[in-house]
C-alpha positions as CSV (number, residue, x, y, z in Angstrom):
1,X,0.0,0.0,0.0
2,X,1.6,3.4,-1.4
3,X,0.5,6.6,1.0
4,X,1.6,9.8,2.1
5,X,4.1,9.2,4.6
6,X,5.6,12.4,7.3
7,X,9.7,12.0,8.0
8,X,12.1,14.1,10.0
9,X,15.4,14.6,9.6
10,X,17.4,14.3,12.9
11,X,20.9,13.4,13.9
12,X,21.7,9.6,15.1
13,X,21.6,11.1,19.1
14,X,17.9,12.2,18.6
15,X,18.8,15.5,17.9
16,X,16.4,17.0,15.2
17,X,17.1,19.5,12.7
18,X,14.4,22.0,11.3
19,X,13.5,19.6,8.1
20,X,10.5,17.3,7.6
21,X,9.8,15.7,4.6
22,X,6.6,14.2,3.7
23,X,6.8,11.8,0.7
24,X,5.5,8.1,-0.8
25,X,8.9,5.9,0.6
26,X,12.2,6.6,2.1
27,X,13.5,5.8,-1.7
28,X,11.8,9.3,-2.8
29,X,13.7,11.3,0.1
30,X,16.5,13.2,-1.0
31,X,19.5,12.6,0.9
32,X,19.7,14.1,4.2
33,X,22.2,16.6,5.6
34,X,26.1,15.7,7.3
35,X,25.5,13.5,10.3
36,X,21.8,13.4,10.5
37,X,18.9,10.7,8.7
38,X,15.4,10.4,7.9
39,X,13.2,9.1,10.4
40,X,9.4,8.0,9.8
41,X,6.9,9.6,12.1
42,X,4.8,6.5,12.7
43,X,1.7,8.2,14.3
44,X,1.4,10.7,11.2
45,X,-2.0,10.8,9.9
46,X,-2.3,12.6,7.0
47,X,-6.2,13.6,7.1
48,X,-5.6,14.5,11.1
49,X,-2.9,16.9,9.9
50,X,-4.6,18.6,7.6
51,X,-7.6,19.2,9.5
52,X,-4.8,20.6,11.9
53,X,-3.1,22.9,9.6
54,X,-5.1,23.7,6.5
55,X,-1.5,25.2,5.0
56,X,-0.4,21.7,4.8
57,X,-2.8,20.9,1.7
58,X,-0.4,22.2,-0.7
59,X,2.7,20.8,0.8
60,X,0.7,17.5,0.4
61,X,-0.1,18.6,-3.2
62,X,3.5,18.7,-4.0
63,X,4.0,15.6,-2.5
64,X,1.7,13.8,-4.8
65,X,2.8,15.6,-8.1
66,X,7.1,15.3,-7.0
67,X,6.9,12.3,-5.5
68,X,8.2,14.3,-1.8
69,X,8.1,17.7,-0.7
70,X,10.4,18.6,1.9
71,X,9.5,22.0,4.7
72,X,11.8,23.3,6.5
73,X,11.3,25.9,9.7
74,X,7.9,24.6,10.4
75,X,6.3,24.3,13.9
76,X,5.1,20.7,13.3
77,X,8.6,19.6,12.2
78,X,8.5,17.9,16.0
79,X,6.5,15.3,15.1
């Protein structure tokens, strides 16, 4: 099953940078920055989110057409 999946992008000591991406497969992510990987948020939801934060729909948009869409200095890079 192929859906819209939410990643950050933190160092391997848990420290998180400011990037999430959101994309279809870690093989769509571009790679990440020195010394730091993508993670999978497993508890994003992607409807939940946009009810959330209605800015989000055309990050998600992106997403679909590019295949990832990466946001950086968001408040919801957290997870």
């Amino acid at each position: 099953m192929s859906r819209l999946q939410k990643f950050i992008e933190q160092s391997v000591t848990g420290e998180k940078s400011k990037r999430a991406a959101y994309a279809f497969g870690p093989e769509k992510l571009p790679p990440p920055g020195e010394n730091l990987e993508w993670k999978t948020v497993s508890s994003f939801n992607a409807a939940a989110e946009i009810m959330r934060d209605a800015g989000l729909k055309n990050i998600f948009i992106l997403a679909i057409d590019e295949g990832c869409a990466i946001v950086e200095d968001r408040t919801d890079v957290a997870a």
